[in-house]
C-alpha positions as CSV (number, residue, x, y, z in Angstrom):
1,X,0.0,0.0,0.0
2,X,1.0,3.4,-0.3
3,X,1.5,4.5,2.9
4,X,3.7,1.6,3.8
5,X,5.7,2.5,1.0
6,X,6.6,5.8,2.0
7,X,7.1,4.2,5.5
8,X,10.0,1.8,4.0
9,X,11.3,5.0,2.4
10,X,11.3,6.4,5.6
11,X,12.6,4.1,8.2
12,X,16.3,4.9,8.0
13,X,15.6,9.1,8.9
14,X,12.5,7.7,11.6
15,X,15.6,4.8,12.7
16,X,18.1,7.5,13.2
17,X,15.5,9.7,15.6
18,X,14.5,6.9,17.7
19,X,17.5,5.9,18.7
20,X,18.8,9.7,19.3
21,X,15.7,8.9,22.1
22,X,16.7,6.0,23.4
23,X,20.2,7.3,23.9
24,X,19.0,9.8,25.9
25,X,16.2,8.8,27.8
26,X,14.1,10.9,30.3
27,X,11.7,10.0,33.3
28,X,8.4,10.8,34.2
29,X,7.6,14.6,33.1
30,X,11.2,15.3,33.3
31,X,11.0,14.9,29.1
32,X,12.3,18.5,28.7
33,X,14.7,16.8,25.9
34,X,12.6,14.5,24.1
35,X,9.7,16.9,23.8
36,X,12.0,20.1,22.8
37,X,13.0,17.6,19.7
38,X,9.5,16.6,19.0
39,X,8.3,20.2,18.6
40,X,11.5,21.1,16.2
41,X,10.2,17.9,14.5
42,X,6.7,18.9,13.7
43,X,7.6,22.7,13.1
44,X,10.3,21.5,10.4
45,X,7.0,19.1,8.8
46,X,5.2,21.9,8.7
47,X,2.4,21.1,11.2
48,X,-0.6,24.2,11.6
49,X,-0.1,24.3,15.0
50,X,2.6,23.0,17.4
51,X,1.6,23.9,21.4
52,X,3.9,22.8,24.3
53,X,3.8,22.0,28.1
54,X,0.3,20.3,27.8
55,X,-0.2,18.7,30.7
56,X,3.1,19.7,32.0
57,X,6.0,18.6,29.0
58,X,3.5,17.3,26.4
59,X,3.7,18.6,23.0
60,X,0.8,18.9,20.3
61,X,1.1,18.7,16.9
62,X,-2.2,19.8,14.4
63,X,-2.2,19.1,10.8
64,X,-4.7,20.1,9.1
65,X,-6.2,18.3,5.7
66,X,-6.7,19.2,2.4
67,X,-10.1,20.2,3.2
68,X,-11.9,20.8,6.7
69,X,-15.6,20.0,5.5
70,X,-16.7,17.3,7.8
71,X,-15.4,18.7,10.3
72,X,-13.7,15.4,11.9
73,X,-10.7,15.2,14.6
74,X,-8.8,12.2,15.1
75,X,-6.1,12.4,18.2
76,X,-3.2,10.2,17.7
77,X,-1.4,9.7,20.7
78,X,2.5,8.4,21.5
79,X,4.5,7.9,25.0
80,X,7.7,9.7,25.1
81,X,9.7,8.5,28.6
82,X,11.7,5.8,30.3
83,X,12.3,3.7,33.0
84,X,14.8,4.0,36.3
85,X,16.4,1.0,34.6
86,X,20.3,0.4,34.2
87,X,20.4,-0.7,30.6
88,X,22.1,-4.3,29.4
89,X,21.5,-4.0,26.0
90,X,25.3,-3.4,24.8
91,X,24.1,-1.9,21.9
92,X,26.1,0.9,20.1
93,X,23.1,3.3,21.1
94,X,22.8,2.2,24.7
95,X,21.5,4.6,26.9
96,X,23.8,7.4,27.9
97,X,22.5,7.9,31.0
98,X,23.3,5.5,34.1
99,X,20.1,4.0,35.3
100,X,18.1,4.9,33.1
101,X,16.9,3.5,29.5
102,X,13.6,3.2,27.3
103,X,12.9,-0.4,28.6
104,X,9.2,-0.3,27.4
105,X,9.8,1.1,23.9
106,X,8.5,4.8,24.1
107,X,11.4,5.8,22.2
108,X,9.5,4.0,19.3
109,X,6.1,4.8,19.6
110,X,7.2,8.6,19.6
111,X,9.2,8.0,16.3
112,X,6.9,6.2,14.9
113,X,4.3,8.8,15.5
114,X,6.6,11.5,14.5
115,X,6.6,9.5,11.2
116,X,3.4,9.9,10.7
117,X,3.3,13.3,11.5
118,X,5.5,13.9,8.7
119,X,4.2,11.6,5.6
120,X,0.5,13.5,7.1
121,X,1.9,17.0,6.9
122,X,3.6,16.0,3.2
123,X,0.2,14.7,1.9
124,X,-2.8,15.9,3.9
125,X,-4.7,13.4,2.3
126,X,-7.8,13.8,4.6
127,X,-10.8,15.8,5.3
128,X,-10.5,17.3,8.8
129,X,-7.7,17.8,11.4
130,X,-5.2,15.3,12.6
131,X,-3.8,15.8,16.2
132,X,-0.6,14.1,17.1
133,X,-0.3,13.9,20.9
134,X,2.9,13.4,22.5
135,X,2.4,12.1,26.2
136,X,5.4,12.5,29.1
137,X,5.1,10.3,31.9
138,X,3.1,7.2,30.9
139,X,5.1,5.0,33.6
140,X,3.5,5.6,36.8
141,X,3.3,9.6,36.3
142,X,-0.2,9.9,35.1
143,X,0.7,12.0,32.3
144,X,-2.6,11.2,30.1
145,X,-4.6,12.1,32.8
146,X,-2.4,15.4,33.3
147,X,-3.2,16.4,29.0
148,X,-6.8,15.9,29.8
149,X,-7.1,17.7,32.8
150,X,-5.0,20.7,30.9
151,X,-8.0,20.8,28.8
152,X,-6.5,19.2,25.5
153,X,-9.7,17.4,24.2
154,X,-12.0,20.5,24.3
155,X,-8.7,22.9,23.1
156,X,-8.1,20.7,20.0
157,X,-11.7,19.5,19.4
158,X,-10.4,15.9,19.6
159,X,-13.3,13.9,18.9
160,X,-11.4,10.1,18.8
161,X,-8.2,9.3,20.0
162,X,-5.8,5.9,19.4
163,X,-2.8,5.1,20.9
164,X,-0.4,1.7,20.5
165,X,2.2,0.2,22.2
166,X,4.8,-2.5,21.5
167,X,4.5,-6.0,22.3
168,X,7.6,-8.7,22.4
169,X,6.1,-11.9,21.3
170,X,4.1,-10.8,18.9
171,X,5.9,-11.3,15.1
172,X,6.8,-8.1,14.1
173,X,4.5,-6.7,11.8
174,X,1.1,-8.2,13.5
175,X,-1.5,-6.5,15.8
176,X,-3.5,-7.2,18.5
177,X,-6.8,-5.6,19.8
178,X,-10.1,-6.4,21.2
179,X,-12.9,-4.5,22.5
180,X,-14.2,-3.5,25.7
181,X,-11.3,-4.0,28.7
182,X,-7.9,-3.8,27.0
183,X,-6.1,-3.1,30.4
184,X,-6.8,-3.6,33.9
185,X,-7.3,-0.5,36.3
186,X,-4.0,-0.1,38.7
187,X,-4.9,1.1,42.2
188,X,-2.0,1.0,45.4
189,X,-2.8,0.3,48.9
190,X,-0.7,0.7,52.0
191,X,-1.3,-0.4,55.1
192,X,0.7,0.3,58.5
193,X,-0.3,-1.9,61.5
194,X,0.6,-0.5,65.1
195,X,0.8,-3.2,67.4
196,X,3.3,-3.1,71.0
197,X,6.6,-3.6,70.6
198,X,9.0,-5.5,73.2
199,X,11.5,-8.0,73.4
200,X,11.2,-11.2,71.2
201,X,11.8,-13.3,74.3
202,X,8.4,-12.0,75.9
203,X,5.9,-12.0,72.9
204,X,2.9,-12.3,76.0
205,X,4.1,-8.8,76.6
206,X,4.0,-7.3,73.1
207,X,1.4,-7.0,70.3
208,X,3.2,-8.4,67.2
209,X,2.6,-6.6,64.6
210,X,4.6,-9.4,62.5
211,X,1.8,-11.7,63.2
212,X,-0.8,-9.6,62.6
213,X,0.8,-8.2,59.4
214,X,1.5,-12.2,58.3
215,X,-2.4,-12.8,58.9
216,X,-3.5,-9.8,56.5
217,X,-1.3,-10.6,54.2
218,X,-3.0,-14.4,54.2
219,X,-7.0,-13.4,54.1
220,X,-5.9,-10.7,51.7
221,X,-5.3,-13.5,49.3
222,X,-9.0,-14.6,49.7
223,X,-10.5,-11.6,47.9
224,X,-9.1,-13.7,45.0
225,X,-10.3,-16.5,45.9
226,X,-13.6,-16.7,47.6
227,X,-14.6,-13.0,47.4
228,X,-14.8,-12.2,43.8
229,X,-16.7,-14.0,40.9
230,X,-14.0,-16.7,39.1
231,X,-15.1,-14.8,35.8
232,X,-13.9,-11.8,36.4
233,X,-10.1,-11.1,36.4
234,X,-8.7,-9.4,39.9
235,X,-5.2,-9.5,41.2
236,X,-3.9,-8.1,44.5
237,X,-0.2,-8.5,45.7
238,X,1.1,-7.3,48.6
239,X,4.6,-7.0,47.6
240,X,6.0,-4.6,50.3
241,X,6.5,-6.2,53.9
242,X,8.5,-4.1,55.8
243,X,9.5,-3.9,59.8
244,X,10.9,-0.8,61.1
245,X,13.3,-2.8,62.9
246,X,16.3,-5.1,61.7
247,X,17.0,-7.0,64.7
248,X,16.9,-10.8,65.5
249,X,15.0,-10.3,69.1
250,X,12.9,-7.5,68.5
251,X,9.0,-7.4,68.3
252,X,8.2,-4.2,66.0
253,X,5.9,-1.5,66.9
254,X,4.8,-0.8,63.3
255,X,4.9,-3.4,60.0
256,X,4.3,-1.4,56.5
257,X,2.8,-3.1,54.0
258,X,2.6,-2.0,50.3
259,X,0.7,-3.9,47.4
260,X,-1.3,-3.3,44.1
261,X,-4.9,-4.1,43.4
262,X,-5.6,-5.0,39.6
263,X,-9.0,-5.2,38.2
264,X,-11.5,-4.9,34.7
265,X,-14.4,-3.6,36.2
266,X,-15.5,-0.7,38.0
267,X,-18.1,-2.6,40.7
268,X,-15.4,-4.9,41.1
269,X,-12.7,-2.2,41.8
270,X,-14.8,-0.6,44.3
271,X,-16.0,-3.8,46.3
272,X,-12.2,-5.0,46.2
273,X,-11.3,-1.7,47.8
274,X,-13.8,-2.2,50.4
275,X,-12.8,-5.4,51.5
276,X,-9.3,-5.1,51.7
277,X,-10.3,-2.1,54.6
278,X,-12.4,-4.3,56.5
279,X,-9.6,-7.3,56.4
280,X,-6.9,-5.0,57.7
281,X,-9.4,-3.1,60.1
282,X,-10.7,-6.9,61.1
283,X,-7.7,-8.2,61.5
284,X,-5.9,-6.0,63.3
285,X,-9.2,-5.6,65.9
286,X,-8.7,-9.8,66.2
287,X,-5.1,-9.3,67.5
288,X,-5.9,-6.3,69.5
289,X,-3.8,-4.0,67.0
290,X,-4.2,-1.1,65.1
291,X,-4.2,-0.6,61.3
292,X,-4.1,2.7,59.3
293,X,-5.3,1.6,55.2
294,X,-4.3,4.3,52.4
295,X,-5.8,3.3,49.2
296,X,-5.4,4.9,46.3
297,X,-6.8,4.8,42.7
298,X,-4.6,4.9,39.7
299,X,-4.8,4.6,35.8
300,X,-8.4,3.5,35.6
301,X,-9.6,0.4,32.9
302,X,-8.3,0.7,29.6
303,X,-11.8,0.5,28.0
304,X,-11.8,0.2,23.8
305,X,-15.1,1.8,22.6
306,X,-16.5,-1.4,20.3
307,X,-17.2,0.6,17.2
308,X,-13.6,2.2,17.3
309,X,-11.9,-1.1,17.7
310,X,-13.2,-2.1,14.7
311,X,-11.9,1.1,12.9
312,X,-8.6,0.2,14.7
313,X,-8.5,-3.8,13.8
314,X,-9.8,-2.5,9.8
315,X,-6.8,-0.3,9.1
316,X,-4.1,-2.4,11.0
317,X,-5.6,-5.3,8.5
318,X,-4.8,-2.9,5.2
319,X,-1.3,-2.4,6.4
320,X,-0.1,-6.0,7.4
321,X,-3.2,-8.4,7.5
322,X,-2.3,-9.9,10.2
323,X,-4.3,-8.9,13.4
324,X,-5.5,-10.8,16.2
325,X,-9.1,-9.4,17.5
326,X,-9.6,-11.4,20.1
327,X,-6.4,-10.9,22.4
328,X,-7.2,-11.8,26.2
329,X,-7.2,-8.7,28.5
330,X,-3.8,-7.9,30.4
331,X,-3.2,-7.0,34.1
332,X,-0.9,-4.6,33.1
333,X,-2.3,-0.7,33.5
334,X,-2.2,2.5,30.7
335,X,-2.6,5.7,31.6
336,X,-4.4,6.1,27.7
337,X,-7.3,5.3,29.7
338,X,-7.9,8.9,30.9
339,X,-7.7,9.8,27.3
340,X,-10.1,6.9,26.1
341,X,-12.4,8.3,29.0
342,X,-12.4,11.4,27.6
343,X,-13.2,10.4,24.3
344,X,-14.1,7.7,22.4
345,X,-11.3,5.7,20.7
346,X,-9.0,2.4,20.7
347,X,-5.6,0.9,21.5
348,X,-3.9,-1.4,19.9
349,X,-0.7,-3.3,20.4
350,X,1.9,-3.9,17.5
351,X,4.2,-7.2,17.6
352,X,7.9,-6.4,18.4
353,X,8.8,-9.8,17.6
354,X,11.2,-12.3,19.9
355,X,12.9,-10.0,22.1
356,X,12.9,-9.8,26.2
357,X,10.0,-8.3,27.8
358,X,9.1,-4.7,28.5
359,X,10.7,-3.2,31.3
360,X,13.5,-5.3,31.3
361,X,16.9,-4.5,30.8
362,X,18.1,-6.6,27.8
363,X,14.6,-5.0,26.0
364,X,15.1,-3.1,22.8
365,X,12.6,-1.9,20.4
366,X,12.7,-3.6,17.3
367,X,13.0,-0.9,14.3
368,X,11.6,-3.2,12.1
369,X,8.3,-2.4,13.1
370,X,8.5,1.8,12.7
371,X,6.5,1.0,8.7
372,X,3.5,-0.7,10.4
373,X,3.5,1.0,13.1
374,X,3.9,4.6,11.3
375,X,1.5,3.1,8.5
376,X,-1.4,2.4,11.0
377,X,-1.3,6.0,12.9
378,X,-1.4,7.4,9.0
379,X,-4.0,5.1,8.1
380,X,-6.4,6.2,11.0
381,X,-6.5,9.6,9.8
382,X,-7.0,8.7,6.6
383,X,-9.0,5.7,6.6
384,X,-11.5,7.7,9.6
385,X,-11.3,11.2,7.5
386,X,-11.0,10.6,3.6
387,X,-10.5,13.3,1.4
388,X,-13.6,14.0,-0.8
């Protein structure tokens, strides 16, 4: 297909950006690198409009069409940091700076995106606008939520938005979608139990907070288990245990614990968050403790509107025809869902072939994917806004 073509034509200039990225990755919103290039990027294409510090150090692109009759916007959107990861690649483009690298492949989303931008603003092919969304702080920052909250939908009249991500394990060159629940919601809990502390050689004398923390740690389990329907997919780990003393024959006055709740559904999410405060408070009552329970909500369920996965799945078929559409949900969280929220839209995951995992420090993006993965964010605005 065309587009692909131009991609393929493309990849050694979109090659050469990404890995200027992942030399010289950036956390969180601290992106003040990455995005300064993105913007110099989309000037130099030519784009209508290029606004920065949306939500903080997100950047903007519009491109407009050839025409602007139907009125249609289409937000494309790309993740631009890294991880606090000490890279063990040994590539010649390794990360420059010590613990840190783009373990999770944000360096190749944003080129790929920035591809697109670029064969867009050369063709403006379409009928209506085209809005390229460069996100910082996907990983744990909450940087969607941060662009919506600056007021980017209703600013940009965004009217759908997509996003992608990589995925090792997938052949390069193959998507994956389906609708509905894409990506679990990620909420945090932490809990400190007060008990009495003493010596370990008189536990009659103490309330051990060890013990009680153990037990809560145990029944938390059951929420699992025997609390929650078996259909519907929750996780909760507790993966902080922590004493505020080091000693062999002392019984601690405080235990913190720390963990992550994972679910698909709203009802769910609430009833889980209700039950894990009456275990700790219950618990902690049975040993004659004390327990303090923070929870906290994060990235909410990646949700794919139906109709717009089918958009998604259509134009990821033109460009490689291979997509899977029936992909089982992941436990994994995406702060696109405060976009997707927003707005209608879809995310979709692009193969990254045999290579180790996200987030782990022999990951690498496989460049071999920038054509599909440029051709598909073109094809949206295309395929979604055709030119008359």
């Amino acid at each position: 297909m065309p587009v692909k073509n131009r991609f393929a034509e493309l990849l050694p200039e979109i090659t050469e950006w990404r890995r200027d990225i992942h030399e010289n990755p950036e956390l969180l919103f601290e992106v003040h690198r990455t995005a300064a290039l993105v913007a110099a990027k989309l000037r130099e294409f030519g784009c209508d409009e290029v606004v920065e510090g949306i939500g903080r150090t997100g950047v903007v692109g519009v491109i407009h069409g050839k025409t602007d009759s139907a009125g249609r916007v289409i937000g494309l959107r790309a993740d631009m940091d890294a991880l606090p990861i000490k890279e063990a690649t040994g590539l010649d483009y390794a990360s420059k700076v010590p613990g840190r690298m783009h373990a999770c492949g944000h360096d190749g989303h944003t080129a790929m995106l920035l591809g697109a931008a670029k064969y867009l603003a050369e063709t403006r092919n379409f009928d209506g606008r085209a809005v390229v969304i460069f996100q910082p702080a996907e990983e744990g920052g909450g940087g969607g939520r941060e662009m919506v909250n600056d007021g980017m939908m209703d600013r940009f009249g965004i009217q759908e938005v997509y996003g992608m991500h990589n995925m090792p394990g997938i052949p390069v060159g193959q998507f994956a979608i389906r609708p509905g629940a894409m990506m679990a919601a990620a909420d945090q809990f932490e809990v400190t139990v007060t008990g009495k502390g003493g010596h370990a050689a008189k536990p009659h004398d103490c309330i051990d907070t060890t013990l009680v923390a153990a037990h809560m740690v145990i029944a938390l389990q059951s929420i699992a288990s025997r609390n929650v329907d078996p259909l519907k997919q929750v996780v909760v780990s507790v993966c902080t245990f922590r004493t505020e003393s080091e000693a062999f024959n002392v019984i601690p006055q405080t235990v913190l614990l720390r963990g992550t709740v994972r679910t698909m559904d709203p009802a769910v999410q609430d009833y889980v968050e209700e039950r894990i405060k009456a275990i700790v408070a219950g618990t902690a009552a049975t040993f004659g403790a004390t327990a303090e329970c923070d929870y906290q909500r994060g990235y909410p369920v990646t949700m794919n509107a139906p109709e717009n996965t089918d958009y998604a799945a259509e134009v990821a078929q033109r460009v490689s025809g291979r997509v899977d559409t029936g992909m089982a949900p992941l436990m994994g969280a995406e702060d696109f869902s405060f976009m997707l929220n927003a707005r209608p839209g879809a995310y979709i995951f692009l193969g990254n072939g045999d290579t180790a995992m996200v987030h782990h420090p022999a990951y690498n993006f496989d460049d071999n994917a920038i054509p599909f993965g440029s051709s598909w964010y073109a094809g949206m605005v295309e395929d979604r806004m055709p030119a008359a």
